[in-house]
C-alpha positions as MATLAB code, in Angstrom:
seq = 'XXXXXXXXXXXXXXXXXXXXXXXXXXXXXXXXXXXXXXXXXXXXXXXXXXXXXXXXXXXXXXXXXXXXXXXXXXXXXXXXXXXXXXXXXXXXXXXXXXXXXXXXXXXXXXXXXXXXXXXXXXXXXXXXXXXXXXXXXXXXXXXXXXXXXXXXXXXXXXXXXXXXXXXXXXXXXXXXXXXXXXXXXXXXXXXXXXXXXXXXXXXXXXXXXXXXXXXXXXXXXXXXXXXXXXXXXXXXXXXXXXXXXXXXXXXXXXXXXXXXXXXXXXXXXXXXXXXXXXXXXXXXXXXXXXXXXXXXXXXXXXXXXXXXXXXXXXXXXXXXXXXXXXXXXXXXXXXXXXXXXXXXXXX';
ca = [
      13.194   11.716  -14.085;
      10.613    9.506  -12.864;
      11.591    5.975  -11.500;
      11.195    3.004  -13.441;
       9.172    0.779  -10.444;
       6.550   -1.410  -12.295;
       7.508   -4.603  -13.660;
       7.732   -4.920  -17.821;
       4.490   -5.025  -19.235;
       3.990   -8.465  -21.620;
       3.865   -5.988  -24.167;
       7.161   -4.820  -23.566;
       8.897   -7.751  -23.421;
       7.093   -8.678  -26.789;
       8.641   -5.332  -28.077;
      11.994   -6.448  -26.839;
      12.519   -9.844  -27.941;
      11.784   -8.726  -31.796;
      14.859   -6.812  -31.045;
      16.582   -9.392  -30.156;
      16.844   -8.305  -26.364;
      16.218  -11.160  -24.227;
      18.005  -12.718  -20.962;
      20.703  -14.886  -22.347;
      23.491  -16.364  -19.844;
      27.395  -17.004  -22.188;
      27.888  -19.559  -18.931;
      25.065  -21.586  -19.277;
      26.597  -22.232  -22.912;
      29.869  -22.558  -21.255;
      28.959  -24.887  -18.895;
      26.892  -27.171  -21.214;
      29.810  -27.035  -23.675;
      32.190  -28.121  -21.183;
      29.400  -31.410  -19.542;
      28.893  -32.154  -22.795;
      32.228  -32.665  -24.408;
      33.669  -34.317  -20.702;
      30.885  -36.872  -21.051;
      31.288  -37.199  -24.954;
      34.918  -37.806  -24.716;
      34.255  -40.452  -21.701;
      32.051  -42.319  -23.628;
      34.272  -42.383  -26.726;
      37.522  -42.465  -25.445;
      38.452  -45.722  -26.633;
      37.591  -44.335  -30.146;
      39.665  -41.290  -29.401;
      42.641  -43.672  -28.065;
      42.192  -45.699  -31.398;
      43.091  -42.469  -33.505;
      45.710  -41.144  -31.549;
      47.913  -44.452  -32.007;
      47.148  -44.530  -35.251;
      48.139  -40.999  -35.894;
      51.639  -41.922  -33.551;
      51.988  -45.139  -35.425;
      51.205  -43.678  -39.288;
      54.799  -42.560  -40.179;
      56.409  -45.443  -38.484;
      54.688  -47.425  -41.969;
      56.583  -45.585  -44.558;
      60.094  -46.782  -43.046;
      62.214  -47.079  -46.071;
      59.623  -45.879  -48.792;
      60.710  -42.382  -50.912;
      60.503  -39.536  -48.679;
      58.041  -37.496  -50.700;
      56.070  -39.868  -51.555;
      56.066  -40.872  -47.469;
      55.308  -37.161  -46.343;
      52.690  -36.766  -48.858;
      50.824  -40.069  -47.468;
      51.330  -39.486  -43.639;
      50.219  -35.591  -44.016;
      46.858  -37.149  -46.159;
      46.878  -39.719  -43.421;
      46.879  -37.176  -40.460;
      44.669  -34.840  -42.014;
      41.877  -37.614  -42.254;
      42.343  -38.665  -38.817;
      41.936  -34.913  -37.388;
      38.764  -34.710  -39.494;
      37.917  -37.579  -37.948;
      38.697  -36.546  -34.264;
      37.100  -33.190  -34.614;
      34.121  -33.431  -36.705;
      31.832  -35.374  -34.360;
      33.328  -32.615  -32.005;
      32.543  -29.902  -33.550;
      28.705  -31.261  -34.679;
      28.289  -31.850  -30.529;
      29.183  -28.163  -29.793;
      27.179  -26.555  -32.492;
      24.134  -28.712  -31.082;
      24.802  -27.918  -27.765;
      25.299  -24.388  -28.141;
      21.855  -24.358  -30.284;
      19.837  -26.040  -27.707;
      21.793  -24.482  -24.782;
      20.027  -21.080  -26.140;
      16.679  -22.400  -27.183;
      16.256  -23.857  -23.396;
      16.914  -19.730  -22.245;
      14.683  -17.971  -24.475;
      13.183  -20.253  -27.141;
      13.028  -20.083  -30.973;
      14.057  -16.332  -31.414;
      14.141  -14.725  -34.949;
      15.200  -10.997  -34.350;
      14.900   -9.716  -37.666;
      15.103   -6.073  -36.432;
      18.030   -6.411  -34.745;
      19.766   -7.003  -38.480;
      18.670   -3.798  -40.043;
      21.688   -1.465  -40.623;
      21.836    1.131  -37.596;
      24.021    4.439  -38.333;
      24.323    4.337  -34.482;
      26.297    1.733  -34.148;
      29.143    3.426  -36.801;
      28.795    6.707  -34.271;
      32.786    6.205  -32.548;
      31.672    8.269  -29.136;
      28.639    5.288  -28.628;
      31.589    2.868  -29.452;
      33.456    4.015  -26.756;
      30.739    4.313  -24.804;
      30.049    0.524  -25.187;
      33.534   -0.425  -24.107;
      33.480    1.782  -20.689;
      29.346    0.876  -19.736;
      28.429   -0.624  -16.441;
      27.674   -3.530  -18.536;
      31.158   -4.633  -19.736;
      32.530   -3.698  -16.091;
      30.033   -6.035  -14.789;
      30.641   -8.705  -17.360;
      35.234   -7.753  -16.242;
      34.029   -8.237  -13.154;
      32.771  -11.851  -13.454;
      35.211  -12.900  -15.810;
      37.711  -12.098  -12.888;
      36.115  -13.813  -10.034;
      35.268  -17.072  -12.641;
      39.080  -17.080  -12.983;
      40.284  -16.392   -9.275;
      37.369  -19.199   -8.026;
      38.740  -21.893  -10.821;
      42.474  -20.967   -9.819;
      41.189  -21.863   -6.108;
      39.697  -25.073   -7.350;
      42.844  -26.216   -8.708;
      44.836  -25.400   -6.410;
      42.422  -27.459   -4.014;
      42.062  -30.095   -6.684;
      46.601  -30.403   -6.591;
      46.747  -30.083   -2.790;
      44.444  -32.820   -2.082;
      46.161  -35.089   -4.399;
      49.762  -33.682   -3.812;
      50.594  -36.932   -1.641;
      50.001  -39.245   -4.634;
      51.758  -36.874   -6.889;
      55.171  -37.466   -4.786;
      54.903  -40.913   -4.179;
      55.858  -41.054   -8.264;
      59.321  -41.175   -8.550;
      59.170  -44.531   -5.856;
      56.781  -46.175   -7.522;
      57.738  -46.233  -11.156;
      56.474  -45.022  -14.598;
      53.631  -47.179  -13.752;
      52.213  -45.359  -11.187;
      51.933  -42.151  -14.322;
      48.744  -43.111  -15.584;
      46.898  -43.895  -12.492;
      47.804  -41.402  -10.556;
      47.454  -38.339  -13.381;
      44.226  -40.666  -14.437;
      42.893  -39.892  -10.500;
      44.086  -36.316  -10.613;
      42.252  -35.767  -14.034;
      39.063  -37.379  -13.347;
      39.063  -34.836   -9.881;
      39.465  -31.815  -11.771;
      37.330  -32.834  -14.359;
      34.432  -33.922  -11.772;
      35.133  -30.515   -9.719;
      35.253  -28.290  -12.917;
      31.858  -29.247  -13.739;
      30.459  -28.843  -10.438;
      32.050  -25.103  -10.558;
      31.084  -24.191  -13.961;
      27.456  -25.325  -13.147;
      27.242  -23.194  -10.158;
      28.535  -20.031  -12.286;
      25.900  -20.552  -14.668;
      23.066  -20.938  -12.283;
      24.579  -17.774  -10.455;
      25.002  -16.008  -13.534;
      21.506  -17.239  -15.078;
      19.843  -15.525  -12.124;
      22.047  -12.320  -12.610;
      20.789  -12.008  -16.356;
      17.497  -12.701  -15.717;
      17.595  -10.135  -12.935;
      19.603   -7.184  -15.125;
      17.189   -8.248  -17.894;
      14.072   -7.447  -16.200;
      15.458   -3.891  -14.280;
      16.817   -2.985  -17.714;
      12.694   -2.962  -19.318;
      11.117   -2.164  -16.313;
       8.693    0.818  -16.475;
       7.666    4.493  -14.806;
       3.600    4.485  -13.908;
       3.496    6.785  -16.396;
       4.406    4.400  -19.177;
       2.521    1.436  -18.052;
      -0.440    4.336  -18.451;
       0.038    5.264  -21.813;
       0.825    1.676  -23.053;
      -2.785    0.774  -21.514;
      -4.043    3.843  -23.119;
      -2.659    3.291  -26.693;
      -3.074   -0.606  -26.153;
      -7.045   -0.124  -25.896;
      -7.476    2.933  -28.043;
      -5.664    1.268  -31.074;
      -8.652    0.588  -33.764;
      -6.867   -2.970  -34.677;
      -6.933   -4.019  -31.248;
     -10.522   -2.603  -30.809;
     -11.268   -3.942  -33.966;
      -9.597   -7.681  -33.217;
     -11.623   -8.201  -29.493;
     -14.971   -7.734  -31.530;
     -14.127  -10.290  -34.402;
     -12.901  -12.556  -31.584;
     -16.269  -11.647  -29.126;
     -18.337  -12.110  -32.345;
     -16.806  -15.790  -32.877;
     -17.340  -16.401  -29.572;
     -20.372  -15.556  -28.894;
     -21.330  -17.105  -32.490;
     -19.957  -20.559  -31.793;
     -21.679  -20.661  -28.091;
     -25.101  -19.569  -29.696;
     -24.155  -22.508  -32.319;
     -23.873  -24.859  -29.589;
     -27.100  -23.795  -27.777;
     -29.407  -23.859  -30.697;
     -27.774  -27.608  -31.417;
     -28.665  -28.593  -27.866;
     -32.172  -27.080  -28.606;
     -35.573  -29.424  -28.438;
     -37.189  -26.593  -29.887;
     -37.380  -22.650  -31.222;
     -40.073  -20.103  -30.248;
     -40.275  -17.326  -32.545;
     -42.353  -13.414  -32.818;
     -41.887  -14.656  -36.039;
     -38.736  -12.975  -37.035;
     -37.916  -10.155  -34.513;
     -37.580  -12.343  -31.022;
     -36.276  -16.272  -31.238;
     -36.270  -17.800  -28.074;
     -34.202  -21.405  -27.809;
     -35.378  -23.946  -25.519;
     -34.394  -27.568  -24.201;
     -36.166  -29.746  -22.530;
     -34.898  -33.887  -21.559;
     -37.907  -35.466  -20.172;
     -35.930  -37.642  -17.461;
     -32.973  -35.356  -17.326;
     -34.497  -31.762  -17.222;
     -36.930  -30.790  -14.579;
     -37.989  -27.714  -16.365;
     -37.577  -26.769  -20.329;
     -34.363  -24.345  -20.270;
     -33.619  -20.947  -22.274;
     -31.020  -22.119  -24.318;
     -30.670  -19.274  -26.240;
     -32.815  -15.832  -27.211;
     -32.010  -12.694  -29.185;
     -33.964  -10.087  -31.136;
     -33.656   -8.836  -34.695;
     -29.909  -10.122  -36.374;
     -29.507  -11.878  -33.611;
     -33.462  -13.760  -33.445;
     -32.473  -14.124  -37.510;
     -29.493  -16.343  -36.773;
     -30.981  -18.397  -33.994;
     -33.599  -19.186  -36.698;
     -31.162  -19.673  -39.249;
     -29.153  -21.952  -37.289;
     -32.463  -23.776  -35.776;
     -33.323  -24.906  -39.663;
     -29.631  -25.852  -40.231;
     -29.669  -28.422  -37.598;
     -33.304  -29.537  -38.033;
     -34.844  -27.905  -34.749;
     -38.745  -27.169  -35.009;
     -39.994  -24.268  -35.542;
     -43.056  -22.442  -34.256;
     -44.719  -19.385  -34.307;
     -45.970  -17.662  -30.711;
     -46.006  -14.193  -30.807;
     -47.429  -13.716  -27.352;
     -44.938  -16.951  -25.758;
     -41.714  -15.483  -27.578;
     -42.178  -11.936  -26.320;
     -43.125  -13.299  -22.423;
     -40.306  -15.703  -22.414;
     -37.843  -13.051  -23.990;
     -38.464  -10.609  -21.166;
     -39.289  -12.668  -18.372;
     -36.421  -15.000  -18.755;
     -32.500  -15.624  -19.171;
     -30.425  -17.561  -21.013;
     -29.235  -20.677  -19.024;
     -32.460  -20.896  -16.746;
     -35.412  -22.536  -16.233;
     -38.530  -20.775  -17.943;
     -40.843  -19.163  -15.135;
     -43.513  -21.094  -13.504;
     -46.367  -19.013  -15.020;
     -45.342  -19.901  -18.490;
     -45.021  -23.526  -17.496;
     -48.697  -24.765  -19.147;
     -48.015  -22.396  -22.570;
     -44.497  -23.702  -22.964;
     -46.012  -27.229  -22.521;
     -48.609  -26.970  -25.519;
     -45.864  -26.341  -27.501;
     -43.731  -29.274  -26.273;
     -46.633  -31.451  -27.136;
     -46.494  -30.121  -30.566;
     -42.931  -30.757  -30.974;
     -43.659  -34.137  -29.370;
     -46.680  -34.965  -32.216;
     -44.484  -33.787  -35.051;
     -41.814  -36.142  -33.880;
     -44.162  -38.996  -34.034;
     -45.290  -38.140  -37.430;
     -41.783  -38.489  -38.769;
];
């Protein structure tokens, strides 16, 4: 079996993105998740504060009302301040799981990868799925994520285990400041980690993403092959050559003081700025179709006209598009300048 060396072809990552294979990270989610609700509940914990002693405080207001009639109330009551608590919650991590993707791998509508697959009911590839280097890789991390976060916290509780015994001398008091400090460490550190993890594991998918397309010599071959022998292809880099080359002949003939023609078999375009051009320029030329359009174009735009058999052929083969005419055509090219320059007196 031949080894997959060359890089995937644009082609083939084209291919593989309609399938909905691209190089997606779960702990860049993760980690903007986790940054985005620390800092969202930061910013609104006094709202969140608010809720929470109203939700202590709520039954405390039916003291001495009928007891159904209170538990009915206080469960409406606490119902409407979860909804409150966890709505704005749960809008912030479906936006931030949205966005977290789109910054990975775009807008992605993998239509294919929703058609019905009899594979995927085949048991044996089921099983195969569980045991592939894939989920051992994906154990694997899952592992270490949990032994380096265990490490972190036990860092996080060392480093503030003086504070944490100085408690029971110091009073209830002490609680909130010191468990406040202890938080606002782990939550500062946890970040840090889980933004590390991501960037590793970004890398790693990116990585696995691009081995897993990459391509023998032989396939790069006969993707060039069928690339360039496919008729729609072929048949696409014409239109677009023909709309190229269309549109710059457009602009030449616009730029034109003047077209020389054989009448209708050879066009020649020229230009000529007295001040600005030393020498009258071949703007454009063609023969046949091509001498047909230049005229065509020519009368569009209100460029004069004249007939020179014997100056349209020498200028067509003596000459190229883009440069100055040749110095022995100079005086025969000038008559006709002073003809364009009569008829532009005369109107």
């Amino acid at each position: 079996m031949a080894e997959k060396t060359e890089q995937p072809s644009p082609k083939k990552l084209r291919d593989a993105r309609k399938k909905g294979q691209v190089a997606s990270s779960k702990e860049v989610v993760s980690a903007a998740l986790l940054l985005a609700i620390f800092a969202f509940l930061w910013a609104m914990s006094g709202f969140y504060l608010l809720k929470f002693q109203q939700m202590i405080l709520l039954p405390s207001t039916f003291i001495g009302a009928n007891f159904e009639y209170s538990l009915e109330q206080v469960l409406n009551g606490l119902l409407q301040l979860m909804l409150h608590l966890l709505a704005p919650l749960l809008a912030l991590v479906i936006v931030v799981a949205i966005l977290a993707h789109f910054a990975q791998f775009g807008l992605l509508f993998a239509f294919e990868s929703l058609k019905p697959d009899l594979k995927k009911l085949n048991p044996l590839q089921g099983v195969k799925k569980i045991f592939s280097i894939k989920n051992l890789i994906e154990f694997l991390k899952s592992i270490i994520k949990i032994v380096f976060l265990s490490i972190l916290l036990f860092l996080v509780i060392r480093d503030s285990l003086d504070d944490l015994l100085k408690i029971p001398g110091c009073g209830l008091e002490c609680i909130p400041l010191v468990l406040g400090t202890l938080l606002k460490h782990l939550i500062i550190n946890t970040a840090f980690a889980f933004i590390i993890i991501a960037a590793a594991d970004f890398v790693f998918q990116n990585f696995q993403h691009t081995k897993q397309l990459k391509m023998t010599k032989d396939e790069v071959k006969r993707e060039y092959k069928e690339m360039e022998g496919s008729p729609e292809i072929k048949s696409k880099r014409r239109q677009l050559h023909q709309e190229m080359m269309s549109q710059q002949v457009a602009n030449s003939v616009k730029r034109s003081t003047v077209v020389v023609t054989n009448p209708t078999r050879i066009a020649i375009a020229l230009e000529y700025r007295d001040g600005e051009t030393p020498l009258p320029i071949i703007r454009a030329k063609g023969e046949n179709l091509h001498a047909k359009r230049i005229i065509e174009l020519a009368k569009e735009n209100g460029i004069p006209i004249m007939e020179n058999v014997p100056l349209a052929r020498a200028l067509h083969e003596q000459s190229s598009v883009d440069q100055y005419i040749p110095a022995d055509l100079i005086e025969a090219v000038a008559e006709v300048l002073r003809w364009v320059a009569q008829l532009e007196k005369k109107y």
